[in-house]
Structure formats: C-alpha cells, structure tokens
C-alpha positions in Angstrom: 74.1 108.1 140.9 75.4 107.6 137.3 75.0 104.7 135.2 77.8 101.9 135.4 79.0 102.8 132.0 79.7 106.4 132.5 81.4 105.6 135.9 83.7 102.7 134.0 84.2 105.5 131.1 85.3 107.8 134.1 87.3 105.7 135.3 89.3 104.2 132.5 90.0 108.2 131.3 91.3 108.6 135.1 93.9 105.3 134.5 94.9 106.7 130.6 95.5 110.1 131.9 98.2 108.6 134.5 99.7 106.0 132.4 100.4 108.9 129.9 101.8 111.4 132.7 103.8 108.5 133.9 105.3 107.9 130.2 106.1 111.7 129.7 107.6 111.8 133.1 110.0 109.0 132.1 111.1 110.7 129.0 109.1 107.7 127.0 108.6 110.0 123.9 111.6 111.8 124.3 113.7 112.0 121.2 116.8 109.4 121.2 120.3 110.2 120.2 121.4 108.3 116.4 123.3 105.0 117.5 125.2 104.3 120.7 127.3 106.6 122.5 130.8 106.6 121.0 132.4 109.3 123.5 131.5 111.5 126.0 134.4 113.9 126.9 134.4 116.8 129.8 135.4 120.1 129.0 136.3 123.5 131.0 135.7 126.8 131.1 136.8 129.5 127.9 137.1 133.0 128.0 137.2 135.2 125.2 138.9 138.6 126.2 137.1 141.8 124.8 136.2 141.8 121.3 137.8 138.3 120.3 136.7 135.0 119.7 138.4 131.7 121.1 137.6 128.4 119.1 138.4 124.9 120.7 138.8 121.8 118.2 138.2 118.7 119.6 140.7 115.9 118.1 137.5 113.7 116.4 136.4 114.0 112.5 132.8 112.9 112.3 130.7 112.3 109.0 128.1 109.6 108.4 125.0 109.3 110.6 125.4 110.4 114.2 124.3 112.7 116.9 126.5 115.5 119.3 125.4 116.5 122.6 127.1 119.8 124.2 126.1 121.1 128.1 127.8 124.9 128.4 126.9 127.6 131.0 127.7 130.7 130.2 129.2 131.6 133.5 130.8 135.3 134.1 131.2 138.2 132.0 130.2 140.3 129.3 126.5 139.2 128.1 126.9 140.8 124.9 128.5 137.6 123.7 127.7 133.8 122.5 128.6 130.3 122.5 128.4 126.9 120.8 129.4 124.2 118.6 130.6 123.8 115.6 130.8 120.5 113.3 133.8 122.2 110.5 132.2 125.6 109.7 128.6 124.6 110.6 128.0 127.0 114.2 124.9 126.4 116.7 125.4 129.4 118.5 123.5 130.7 121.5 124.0 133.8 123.8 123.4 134.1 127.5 120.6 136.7 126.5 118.4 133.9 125.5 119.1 134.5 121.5 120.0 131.6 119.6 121.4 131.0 115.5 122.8 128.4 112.8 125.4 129.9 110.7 127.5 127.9 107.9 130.4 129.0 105.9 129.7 133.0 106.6 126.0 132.5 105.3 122.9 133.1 107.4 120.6 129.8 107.8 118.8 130.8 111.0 118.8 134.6 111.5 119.8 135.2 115.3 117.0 135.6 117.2 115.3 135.3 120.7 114.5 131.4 121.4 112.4 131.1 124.1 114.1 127.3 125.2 117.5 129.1 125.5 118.7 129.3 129.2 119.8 132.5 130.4 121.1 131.9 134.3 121.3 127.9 133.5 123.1 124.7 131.9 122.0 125.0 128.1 122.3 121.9 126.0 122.6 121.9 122.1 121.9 118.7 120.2 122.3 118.0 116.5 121.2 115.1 114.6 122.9 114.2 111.4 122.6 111.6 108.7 124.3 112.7 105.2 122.8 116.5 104.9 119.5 116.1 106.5 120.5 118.1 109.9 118.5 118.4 112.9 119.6 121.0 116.0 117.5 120.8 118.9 118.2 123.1 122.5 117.1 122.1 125.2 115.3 119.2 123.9 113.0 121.6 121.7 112.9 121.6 118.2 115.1 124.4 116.9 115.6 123.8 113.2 115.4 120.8 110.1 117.1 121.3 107.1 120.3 120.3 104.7 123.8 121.4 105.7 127.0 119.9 105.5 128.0 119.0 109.2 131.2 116.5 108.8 134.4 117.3 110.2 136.1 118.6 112.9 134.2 119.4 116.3 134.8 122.4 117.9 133.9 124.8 120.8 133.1 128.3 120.3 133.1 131.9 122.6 132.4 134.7 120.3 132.7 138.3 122.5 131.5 141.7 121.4 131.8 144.2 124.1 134.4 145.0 126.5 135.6 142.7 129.4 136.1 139.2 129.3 133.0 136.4 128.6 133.5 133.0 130.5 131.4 129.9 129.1 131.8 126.6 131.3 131.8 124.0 128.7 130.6 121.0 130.6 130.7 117.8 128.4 130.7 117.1 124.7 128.8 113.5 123.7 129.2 111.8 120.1 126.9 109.0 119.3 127.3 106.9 116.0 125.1 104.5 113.9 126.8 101.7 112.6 
C-alpha cells in the first residue's frame, strides 16, 4: 500500500479533475457576449435563385461597443453557395461546404477557406464582438479571426448563389447585445 501522502495527492487530482470537467461542462470559461442583450429577433428562410444574391437589412444601426449573434442552416439547394451577416459592408460569410470568410468593402481580410468549426448538415452560429475597430468573429464558439474593421451600421442577412437552382438558408434568430 502507498504512503498517505501520495493517496491524498491522488485523491485531490481525482476532485480537481471533476471540478474542472464540471466548470467546462457549464460553459464557466465560455466567452460572454459585450453588455446585456438589447434584442433578439427571429428570422425565416431566404432563397437566392440561380446566380443571384438576396441581402436582408434589418431595421437597427449599431456602432459603439456590442456583440451580434446569428443561428442560420443552410437548408436546401445548391451547395455551391454561402451565407451570413453583414454589419454595413463588413460580410462573415460561410458556405454549407464547410468554408468560411470576412470580406469588407470588396477587399479580402480572410481569404475563403475551409474552417473546420463550420457546420455542414447543422445550425451554424456566427458571433462578432465589437468595440470601436477592434473586431472579433467567432463560429461556432471558435475563434475565427481578431483584427480592425469598421463594423457600424446597418445589420443585414446575406445568401450569395453561384450555380444553378435555387439555395435556401433558414435564418433562425439574430441577437444584439450592447454595453452601456
């Protein structure tokens, strides 16, 4: 038999190991929207018809410090095509083939490219962070990208499709939190 101090050691790793499963379980170190939710608003379903895009403005102008929350599916359709959001001409875009990009004003700021958090068959979520320029997208809950951008102004919806046939994305519910 082992020495009282090893089994207490034992022991006391065994109790730190399930306090810390218990706290990632129940999203403890989860990262936490800016401020208090302002509005959550439900959405529906847009299709783009082939080779078109469809953008939906929401009525809200944002700026300051705050965070947006959007749940989309892509639903039926052509799967040569994307989705997002878009704060003015700042576009998180994602496609139902598991690629994902940031785009502002025409200019590149993350090249589109397979991100491995992006759902193909499931309920995607993309969540930006702002305070003045410093801009933080996450999907999923992973970290996506950090960096300066202009993201004030109008909210909006996007279906972008490329190929032929139609490209349905269930936009579930848009959330905007504000710090005061």
């Amino acid at each position: 038999m082992g020495s009282p101090t090893v089994f207490r050691a034992g022991v006391s790793l065994f109790i730190f190991t399930i306090i810390a499963i218990v706290l990632i379980l129940t999203g403890w170190f989860d990262p936490q929207p800016y401020g208090e939710l302002a509005w959550k608003r439900p959405l529906f379903p847009i299709t783009a018809s082939a080779r078109s895009e469809r953008i939906v403005w929401v009525d809200e102008e944002v700026d300051g410090v705050f965070s947006v929350r959007l749940t989309a599916v892509f639903a039926e359709g052509n799967p040569d095509s994307r989705y997002g959001l878009l704060l003015d001409d700042l576009s998180i875009i994602i496609s139902p083939t598991g690629y994902a990009a940031i785009e502002q004003g025409g200019a590149v700021i993350v090249p589109y490219a397979p991100f491995p958090h992006v759902h193909r068959d499931d309920v995607n979520e993309i969540w930006v962070d702002v305070d003045g320029e410093a801009v933080t997208v996450r999907l999923n809950r992973e970290l996506f990208w950090q960096g300066q951008a202009v993201a004030a102004g109008e909210i909006g919806v996007v279906v972008e499709n490329f190929g032929d046939g139609g490209a349905t994305v269930d936009f579930q519910m848009l959330s905007f939190f504000v710090q005061e």
